[in-house]
DRENDO-1510 file (C-alpha; in Angstrom, 1 decimal, always signed):
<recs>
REC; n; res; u; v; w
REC; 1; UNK; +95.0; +67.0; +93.9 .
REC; 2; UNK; +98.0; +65.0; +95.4 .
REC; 3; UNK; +99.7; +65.6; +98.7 .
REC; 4; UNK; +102.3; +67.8; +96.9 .
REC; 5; UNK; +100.4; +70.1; +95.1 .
REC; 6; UNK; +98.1; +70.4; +98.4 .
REC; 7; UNK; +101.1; +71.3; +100.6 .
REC; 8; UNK; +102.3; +73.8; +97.9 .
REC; 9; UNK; +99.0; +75.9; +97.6 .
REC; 10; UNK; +98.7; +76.2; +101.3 .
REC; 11; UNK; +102.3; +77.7; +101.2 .
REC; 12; UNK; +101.2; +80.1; +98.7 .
REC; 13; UNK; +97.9; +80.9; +100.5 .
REC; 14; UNK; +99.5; +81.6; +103.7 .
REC; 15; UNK; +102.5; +83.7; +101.7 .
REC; 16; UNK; +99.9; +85.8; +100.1 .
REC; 17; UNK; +98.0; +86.1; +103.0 .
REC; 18; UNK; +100.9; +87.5; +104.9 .
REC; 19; UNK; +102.1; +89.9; +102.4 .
REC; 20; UNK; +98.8; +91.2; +102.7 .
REC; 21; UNK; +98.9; +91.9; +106.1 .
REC; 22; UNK; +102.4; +93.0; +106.0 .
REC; 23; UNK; +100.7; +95.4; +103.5 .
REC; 24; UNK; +97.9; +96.3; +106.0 .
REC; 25; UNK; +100.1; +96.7; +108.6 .
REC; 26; UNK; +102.2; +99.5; +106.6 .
REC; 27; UNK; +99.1; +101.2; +105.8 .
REC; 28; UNK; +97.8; +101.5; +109.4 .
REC; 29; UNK; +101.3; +102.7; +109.8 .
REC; 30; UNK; +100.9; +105.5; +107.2 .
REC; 31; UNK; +97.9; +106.8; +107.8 .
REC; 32; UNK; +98.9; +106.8; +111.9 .
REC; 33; UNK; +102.4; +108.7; +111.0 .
REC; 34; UNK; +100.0; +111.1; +109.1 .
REC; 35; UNK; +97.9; +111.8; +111.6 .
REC; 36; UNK; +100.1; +112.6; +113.8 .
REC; 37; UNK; +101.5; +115.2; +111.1 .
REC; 38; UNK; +97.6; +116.7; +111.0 .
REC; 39; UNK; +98.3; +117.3; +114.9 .
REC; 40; UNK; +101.7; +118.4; +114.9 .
REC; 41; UNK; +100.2; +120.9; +111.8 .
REC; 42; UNK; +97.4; +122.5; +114.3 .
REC; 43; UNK; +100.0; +122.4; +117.4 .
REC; 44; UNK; +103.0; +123.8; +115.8 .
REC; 45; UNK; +104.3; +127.5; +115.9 .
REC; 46; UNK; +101.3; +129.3; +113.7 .
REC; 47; UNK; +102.2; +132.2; +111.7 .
REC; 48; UNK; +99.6; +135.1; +111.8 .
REC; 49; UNK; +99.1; +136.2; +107.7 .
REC; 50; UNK; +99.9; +139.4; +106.8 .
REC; 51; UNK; +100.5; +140.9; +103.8 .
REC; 52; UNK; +101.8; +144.2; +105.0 .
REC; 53; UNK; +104.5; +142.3; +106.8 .
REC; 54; UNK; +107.8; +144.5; +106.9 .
REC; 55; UNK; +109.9; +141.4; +105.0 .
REC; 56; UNK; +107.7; +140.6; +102.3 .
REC; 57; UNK; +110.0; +143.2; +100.0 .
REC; 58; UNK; +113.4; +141.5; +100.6 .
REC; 59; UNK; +112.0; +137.6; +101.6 .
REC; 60; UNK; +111.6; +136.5; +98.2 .
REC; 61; UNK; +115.6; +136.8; +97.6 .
REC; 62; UNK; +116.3; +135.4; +101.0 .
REC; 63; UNK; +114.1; +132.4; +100.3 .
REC; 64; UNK; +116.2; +132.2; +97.0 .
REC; 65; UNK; +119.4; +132.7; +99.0 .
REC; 66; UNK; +118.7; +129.8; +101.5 .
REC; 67; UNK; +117.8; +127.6; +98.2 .
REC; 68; UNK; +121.0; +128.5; +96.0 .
REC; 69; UNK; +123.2; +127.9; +99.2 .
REC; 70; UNK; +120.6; +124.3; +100.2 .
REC; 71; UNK; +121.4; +123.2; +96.4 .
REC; 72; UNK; +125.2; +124.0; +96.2 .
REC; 73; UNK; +128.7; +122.5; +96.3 .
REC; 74; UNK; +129.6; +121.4; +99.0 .
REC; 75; UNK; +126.2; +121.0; +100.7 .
REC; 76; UNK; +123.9; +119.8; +98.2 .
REC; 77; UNK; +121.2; +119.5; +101.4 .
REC; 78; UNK; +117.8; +117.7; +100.9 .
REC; 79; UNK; +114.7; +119.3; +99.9 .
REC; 80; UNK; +113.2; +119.1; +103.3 .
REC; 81; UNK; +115.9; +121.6; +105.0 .
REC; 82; UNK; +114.9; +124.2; +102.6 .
REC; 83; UNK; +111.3; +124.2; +103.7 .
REC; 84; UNK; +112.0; +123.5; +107.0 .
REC; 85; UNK; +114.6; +126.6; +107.1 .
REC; 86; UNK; +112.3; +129.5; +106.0 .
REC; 87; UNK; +109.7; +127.8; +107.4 .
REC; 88; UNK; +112.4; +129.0; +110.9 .
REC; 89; UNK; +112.4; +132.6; +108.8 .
REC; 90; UNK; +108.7; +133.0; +108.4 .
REC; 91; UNK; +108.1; +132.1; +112.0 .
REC; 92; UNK; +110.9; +134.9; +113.0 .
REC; 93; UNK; +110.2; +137.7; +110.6 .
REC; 94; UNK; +106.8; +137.9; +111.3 .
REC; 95; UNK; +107.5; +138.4; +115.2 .
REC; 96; UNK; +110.4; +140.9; +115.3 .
REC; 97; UNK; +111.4; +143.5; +113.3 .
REC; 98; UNK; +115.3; +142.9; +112.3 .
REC; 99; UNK; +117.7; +145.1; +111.3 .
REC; 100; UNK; +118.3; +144.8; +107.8 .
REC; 101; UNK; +122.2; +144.1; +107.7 .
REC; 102; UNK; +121.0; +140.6; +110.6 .
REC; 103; UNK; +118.9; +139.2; +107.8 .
REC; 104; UNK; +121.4; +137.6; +106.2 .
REC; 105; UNK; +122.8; +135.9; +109.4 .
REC; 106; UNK; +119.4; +135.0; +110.9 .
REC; 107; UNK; +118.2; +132.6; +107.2 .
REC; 108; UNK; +121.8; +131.5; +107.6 .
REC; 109; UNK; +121.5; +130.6; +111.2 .
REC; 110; UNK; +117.6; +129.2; +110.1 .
REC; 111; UNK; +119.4; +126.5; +107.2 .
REC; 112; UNK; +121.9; +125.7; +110.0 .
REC; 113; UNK; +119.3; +124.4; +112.4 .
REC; 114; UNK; +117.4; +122.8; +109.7 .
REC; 115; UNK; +120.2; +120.9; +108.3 .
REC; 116; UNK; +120.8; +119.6; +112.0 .
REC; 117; UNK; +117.0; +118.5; +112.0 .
REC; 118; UNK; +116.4; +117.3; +108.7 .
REC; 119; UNK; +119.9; +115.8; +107.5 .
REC; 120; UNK; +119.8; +112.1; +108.2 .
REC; 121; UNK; +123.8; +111.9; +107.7 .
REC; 122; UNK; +125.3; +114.3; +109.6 .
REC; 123; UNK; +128.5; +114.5; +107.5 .
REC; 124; UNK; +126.4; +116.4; +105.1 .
REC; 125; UNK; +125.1; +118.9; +107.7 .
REC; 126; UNK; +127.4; +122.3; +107.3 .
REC; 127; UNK; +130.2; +123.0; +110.0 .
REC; 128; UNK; +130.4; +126.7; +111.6 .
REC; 129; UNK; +132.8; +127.3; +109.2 .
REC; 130; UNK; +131.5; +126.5; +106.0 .
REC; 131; UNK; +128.2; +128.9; +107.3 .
REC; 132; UNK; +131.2; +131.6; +107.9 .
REC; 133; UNK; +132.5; +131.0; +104.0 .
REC; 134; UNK; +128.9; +131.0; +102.5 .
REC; 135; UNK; +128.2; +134.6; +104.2 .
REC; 136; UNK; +131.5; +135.9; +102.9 .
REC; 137; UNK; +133.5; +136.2; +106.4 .
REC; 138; UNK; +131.0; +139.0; +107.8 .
REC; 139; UNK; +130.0; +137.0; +110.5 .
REC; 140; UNK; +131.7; +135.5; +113.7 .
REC; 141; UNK; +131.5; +132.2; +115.0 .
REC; 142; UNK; +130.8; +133.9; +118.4 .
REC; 143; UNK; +127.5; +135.8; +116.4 .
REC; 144; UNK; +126.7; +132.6; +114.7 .
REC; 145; UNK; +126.3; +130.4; +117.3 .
REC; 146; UNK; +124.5; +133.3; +119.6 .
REC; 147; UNK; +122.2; +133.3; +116.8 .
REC; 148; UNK; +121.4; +129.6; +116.7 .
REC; 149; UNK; +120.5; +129.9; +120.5 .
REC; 150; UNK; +118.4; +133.2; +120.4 .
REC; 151; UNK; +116.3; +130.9; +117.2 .
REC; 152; UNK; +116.4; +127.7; +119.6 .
REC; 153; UNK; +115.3; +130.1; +122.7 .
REC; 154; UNK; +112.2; +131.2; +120.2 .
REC; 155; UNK; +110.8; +128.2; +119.4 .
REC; 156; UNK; +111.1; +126.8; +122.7 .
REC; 157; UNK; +113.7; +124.1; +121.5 .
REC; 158; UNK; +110.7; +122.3; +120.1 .
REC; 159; UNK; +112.2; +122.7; +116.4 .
REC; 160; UNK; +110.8; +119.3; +115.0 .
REC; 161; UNK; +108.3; +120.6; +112.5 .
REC; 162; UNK; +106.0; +119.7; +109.5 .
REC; 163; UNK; +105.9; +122.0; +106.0 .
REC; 164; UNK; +104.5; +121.4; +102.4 .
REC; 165; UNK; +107.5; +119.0; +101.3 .
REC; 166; UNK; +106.7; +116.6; +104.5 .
REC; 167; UNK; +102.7; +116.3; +103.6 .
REC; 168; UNK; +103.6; +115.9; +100.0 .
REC; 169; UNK; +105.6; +112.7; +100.7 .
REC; 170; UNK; +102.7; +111.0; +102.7 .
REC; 171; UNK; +100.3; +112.0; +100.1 .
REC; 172; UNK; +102.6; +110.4; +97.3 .
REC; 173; UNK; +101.5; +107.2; +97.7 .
REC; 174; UNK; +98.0; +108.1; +96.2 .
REC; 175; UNK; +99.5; +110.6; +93.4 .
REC; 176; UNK; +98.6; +108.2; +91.2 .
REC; 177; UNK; +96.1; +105.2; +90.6 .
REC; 178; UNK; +97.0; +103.0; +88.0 .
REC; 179; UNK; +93.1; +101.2; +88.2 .
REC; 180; UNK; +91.6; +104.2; +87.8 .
REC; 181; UNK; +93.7; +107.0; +85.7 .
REC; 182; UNK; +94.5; +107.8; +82.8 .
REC; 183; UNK; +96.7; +110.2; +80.7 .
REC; 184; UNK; +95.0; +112.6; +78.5 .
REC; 185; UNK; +92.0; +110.1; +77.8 .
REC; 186; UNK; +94.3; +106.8; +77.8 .
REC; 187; UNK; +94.7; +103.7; +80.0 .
REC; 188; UNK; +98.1; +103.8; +81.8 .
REC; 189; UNK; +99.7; +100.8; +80.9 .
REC; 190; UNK; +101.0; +99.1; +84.2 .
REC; 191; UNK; +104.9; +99.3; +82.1 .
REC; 192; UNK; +104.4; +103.0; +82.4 .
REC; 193; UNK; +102.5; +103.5; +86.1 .
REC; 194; UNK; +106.3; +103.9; +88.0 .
REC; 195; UNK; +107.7; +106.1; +85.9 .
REC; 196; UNK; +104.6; +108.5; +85.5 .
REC; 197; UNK; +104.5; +108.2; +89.2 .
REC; 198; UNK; +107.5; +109.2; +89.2 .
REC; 199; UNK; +107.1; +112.2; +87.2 .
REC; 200; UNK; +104.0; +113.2; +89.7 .
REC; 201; UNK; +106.1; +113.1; +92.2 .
REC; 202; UNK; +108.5; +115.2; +90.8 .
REC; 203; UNK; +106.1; +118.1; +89.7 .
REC; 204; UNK; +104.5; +117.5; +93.2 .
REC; 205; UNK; +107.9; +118.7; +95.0 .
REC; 206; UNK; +108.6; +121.4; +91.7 .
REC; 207; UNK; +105.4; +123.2; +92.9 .
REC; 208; UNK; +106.0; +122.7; +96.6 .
REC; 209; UNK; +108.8; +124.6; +96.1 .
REC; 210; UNK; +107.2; +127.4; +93.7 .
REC; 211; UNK; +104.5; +127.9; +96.6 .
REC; 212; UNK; +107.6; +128.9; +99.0 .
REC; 213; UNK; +108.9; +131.4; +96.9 .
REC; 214; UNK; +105.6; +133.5; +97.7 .
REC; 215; UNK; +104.3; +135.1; +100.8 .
REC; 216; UNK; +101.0; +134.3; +100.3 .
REC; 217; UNK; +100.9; +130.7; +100.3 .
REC; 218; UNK; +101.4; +131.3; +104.2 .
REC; 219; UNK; +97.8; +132.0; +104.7 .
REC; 220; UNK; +97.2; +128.5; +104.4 .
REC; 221; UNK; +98.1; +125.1; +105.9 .
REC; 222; UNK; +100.5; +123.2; +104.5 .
REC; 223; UNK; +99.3; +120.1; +104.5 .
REC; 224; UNK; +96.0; +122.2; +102.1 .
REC; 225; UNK; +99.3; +123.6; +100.0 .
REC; 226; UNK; +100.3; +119.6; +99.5 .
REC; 227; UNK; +97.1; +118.7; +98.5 .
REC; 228; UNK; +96.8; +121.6; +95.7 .
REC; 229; UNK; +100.2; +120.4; +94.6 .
REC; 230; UNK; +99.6; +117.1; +94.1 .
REC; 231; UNK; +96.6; +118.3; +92.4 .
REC; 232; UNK; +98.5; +120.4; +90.4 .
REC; 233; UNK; +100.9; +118.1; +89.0 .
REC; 234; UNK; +98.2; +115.7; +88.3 .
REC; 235; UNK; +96.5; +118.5; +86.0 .
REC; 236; UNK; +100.0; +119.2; +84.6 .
REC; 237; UNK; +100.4; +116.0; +83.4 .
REC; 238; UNK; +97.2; +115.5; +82.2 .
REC; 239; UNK; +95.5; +112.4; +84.3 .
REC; 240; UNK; +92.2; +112.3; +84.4 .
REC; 241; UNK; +89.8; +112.5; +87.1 .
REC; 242; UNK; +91.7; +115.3; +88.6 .
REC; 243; UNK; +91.0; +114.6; +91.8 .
REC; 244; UNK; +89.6; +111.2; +93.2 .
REC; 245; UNK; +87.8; +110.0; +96.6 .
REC; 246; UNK; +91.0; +108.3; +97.9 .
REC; 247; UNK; +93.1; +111.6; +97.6 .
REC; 248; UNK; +90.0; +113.2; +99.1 .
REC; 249; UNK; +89.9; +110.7; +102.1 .
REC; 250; UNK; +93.4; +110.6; +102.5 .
REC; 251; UNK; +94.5; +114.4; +102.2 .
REC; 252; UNK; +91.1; +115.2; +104.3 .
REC; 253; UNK; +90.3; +118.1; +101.5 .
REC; 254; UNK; +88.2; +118.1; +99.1 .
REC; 255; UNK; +88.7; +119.4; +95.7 .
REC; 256; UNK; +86.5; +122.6; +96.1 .
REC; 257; UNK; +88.7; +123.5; +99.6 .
REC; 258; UNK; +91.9; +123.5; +97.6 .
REC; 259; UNK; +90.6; +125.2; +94.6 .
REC; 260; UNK; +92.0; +128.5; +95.3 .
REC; 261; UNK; +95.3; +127.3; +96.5 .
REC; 262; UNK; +95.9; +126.0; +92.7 .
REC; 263; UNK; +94.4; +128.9; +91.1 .
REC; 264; UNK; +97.2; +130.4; +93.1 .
REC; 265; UNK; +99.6; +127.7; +92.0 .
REC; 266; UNK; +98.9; +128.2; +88.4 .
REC; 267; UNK; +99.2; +131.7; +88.5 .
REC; 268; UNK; +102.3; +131.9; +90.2 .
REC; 269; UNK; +103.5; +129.0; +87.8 .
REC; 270; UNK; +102.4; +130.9; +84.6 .
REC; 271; UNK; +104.2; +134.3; +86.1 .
REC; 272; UNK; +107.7; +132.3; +87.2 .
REC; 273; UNK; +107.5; +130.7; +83.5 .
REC; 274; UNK; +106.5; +131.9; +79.8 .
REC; 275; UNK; +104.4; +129.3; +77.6 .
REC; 276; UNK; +107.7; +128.0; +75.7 .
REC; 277; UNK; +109.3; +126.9; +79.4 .
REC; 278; UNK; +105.8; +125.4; +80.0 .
REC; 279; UNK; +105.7; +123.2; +77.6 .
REC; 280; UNK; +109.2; +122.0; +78.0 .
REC; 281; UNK; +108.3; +121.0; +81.3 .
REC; 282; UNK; +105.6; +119.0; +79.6 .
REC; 283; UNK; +107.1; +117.2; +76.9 .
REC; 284; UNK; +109.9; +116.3; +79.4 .
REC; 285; UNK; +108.2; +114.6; +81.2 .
REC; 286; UNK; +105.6; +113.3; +78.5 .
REC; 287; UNK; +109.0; +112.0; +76.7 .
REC; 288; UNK; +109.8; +109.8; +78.9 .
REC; 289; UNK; +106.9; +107.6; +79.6 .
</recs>
């Protein structure tokens, strides 16, 4: 081996070498960020479960409310402030009893504040007057922004929280292992491992938001919730194992502690949807690998 070729391999040895530390690095970084979510999880503002709550008739079309106004010209707010916005109307419901014409203005006032927590680019957070429009004028700015302190006054100001959608993200990174999975009894070929990663993902977040739609998912935590999802989308799709020992170690559940969580998950899925709508949710995805 000549000089040249000596000097070249060294380059590459210490360019490989310091991607994988980079790599390293980013992981330590992860699983530290994550972590921290675990704490924040234990420390935050708990909700005490209870199914005779006085809200649990009317949530499910608040819940919808906040989602149509999130997902709608001219807001079109990320995923993230819907979570993080009833996760505000969970925490309020279940300590007062409102009067039923303030609902509307308290899940309005909760998407406000979440918008201003979660919305990197603030030209997308709504104005007071846009909140004004999307509750028909029956509100004043005075009563609006009262309302924003009274929710900042209840959680202390310490508004900065982790839901489902947040845990689901960290865990994504694991959603799918290309050396180890397959797809309904096949290899993935590495061509396809981004694009069905992709379509985890996306089924991940689709029953993320399916578990906020009921009550009950909030006898559980949420980073247990993420886990089933994941889970849930894997089974969806059909990769086999289901579950593996890095989503085990990383989630910190195992498959048996989430079990109930997607039997939950499915049944909710199978009530939202009728077989037809599943399968088309299927092939879609199945299509495009």
């Amino acid at each position: 081996m000549n000089d040249g070729e000596l000097v070249r391999r060294r380059a590459k040895e210490e360019e490989d070498e310091l991607v994988r530390r980079r790599a390293k690095e980013e992981e330590d970084e992860n699983l530290e960020r994550l972590q921290n979510m675990f704490d924040k999880e234990v420390g935050q503002f708990s909700l005490t479960f209870n199914p005779y709550v006085w809200y649990t008739p009317i949530r499910r079309k608040l819940v919808d409310w906040i989602c149509e106004k999130v997902d709608k010209d001219p807001f079109y707010l990320h995923r993230m402030t819907f979570h993080v916005a009833v996760f505000y109307l969970d925490r309020i419901f279940t300590s007062f009893l409102v009067k039923n014409e303030q609902t509307q203005m308290i899940a309005a006032s909760c998407m406000f504040v979440a918008a201003k927590m979660e919305e990197k680019d603030w030209e997308f957070c709504p104005s007071i007057r846009q909140i004004i429009i999307m509750c028909d004028g029956i509100y004043s700015r005075q009563t609006l922004f009262q309302t924003e302190i009274e929710i900042l006054r209840f959680f202390k100001w310490n508004m900065n929280v982790v839901t489902t959608i947040h845990f689901v993200g960290y865990f994504s990174p694991l959603i799918l292992d290309g050396a180890k999975d397959a797809i309904d009894g096949k290899v993935i070929h590495p061509t396809q491992f981004k694009t069905i990663k992709g379509h985890l993902l996306r089924f991940a977040e689709f029953f993320s938001d399916l578990s906020l739609q009921y009550y009950e998912f909030c006898e559980y935590r949420f980073s247990a919730v993420a886990a089933a999802c994941v889970y849930c989308s894997r089974k969806q799709l059909g990769i086999s194992p289901l579950w593996t020992l890095s989503l085990e170690m990383y989630t910190t559940y195992k498959e048996d502690e989430i079990a109930v969580i997607v039997d939950l998950l499915f049944d909710v899925y199978r009530k939202e949807f009728n077989e037809e709508d599943r399968k088309t949710h299927c092939n879609n995805n199945n299509n495009k690998k």
